[in-house]
C-alpha positions as CSV (number, residue, x, y, z in Angstrom):
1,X,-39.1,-5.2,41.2
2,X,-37.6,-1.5,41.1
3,X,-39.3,1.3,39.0
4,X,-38.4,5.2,39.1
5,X,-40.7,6.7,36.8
6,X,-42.9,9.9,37.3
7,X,-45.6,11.3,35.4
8,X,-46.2,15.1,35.8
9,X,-48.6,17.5,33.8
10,X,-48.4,21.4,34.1
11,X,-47.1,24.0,32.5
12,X,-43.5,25.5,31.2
13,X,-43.1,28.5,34.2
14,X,-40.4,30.1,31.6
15,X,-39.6,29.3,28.2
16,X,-37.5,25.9,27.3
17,X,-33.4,27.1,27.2
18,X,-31.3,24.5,24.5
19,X,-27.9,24.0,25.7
20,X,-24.9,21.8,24.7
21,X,-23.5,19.4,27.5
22,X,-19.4,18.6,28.3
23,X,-19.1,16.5,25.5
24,X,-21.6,18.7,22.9
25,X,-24.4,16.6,23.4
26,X,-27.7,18.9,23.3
27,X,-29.8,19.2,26.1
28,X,-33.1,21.3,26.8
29,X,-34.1,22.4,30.4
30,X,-37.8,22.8,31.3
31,X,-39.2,24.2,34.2
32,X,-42.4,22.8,34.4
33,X,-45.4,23.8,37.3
34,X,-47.5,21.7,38.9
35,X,-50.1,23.3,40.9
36,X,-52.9,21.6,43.9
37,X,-55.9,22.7,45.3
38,X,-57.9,21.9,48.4
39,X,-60.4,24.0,51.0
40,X,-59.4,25.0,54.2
41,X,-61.2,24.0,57.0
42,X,-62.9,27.4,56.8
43,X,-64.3,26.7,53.1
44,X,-61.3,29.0,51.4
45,X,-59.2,27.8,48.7
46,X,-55.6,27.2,49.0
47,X,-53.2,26.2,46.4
48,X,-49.5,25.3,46.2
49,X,-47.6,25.4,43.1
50,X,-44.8,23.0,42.6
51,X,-41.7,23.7,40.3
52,X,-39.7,20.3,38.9
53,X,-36.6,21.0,36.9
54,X,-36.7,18.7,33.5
55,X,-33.8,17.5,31.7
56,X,-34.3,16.0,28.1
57,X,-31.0,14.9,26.6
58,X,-30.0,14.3,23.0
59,X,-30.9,15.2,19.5
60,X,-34.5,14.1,19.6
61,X,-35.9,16.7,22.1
62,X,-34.2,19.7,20.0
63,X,-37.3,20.9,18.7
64,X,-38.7,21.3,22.5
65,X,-36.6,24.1,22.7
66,X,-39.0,26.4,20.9
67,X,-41.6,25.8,23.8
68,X,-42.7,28.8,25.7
69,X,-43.9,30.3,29.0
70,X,-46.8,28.6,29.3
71,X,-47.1,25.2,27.3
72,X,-49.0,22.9,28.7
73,X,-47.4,19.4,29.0
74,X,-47.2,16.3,29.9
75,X,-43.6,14.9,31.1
76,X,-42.5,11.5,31.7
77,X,-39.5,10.5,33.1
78,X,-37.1,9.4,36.4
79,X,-36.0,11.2,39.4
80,X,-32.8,11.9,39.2
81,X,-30.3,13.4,41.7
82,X,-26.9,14.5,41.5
83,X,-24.3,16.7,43.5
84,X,-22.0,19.6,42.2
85,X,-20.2,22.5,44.1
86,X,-20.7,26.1,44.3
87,X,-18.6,28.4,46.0
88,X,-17.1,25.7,47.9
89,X,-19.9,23.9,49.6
90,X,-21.6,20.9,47.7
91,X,-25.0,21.7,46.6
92,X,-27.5,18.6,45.6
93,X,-30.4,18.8,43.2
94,X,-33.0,16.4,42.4
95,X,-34.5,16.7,38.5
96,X,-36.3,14.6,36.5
97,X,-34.4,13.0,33.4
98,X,-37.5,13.0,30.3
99,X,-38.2,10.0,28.5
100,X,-41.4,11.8,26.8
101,X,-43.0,14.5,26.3
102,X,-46.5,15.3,25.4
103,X,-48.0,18.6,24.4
104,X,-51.5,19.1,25.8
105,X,-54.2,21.2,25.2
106,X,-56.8,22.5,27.7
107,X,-60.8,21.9,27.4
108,X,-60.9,25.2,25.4
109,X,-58.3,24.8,23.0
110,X,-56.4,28.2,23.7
111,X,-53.2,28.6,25.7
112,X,-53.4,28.7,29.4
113,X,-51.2,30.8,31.2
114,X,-49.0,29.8,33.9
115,X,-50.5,30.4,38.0
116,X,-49.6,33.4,39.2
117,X,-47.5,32.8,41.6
118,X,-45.1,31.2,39.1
């Protein structure tokens, strides 16, 4: 049995951009942030933020495209890769391909912003 399917939950690091494909189907790209946290060996706190390029094709996500810096979500999808060239050399990029989406809300019930480092 094969499955590609990923879960992620974070936040929109910029605001959702709507945009029409080759042959005018609509399209919404999300950035969305994941972010760890672990100590050090010295008792600090490290984090690393992640940042996952999300594709949600078709008439059915248009109303994502109002999301903003910020939103907290929850994205499910597959991995996708595909290859395209820029100034002459080929350039590869993996995103993932939404299935779902799922707007979350934190413990507090107000906006969280996105890490800092985003």
């Amino acid at each position: 049995m094969y499955r590609n399917h990923i879960v992620l939950a974070g936040f929109l690091a910029r605001d959702a951009e709507s945009r029409g494909g080759d042959d005018s189907t609509p399209f919404v790209v999300l950035t969305l942030v994941t972010k760890s946290s672990w100590r050090d060996k010295d008792g600090g706190w490290k984090t690393h933020s992640e940042y996952h390029r999300c594709v949600a094709w078709g008439a059915r996500f248009t109303d994502v495209a109002a999301l903003k810096r910020g939103a907290h979500l929850q994205i499910e999808g597959e991995l996708r890769t595909r290859e395209y060239e820029k100034d002459g050399s080929a350039q590869r990029i993996s995103e993932i391909r939404v299935c779902t989406i799922l707007r979350l809300q934190n413990v507090w019930g107000q906006p969280e912003s996105v890490p800092a480092d985003a």
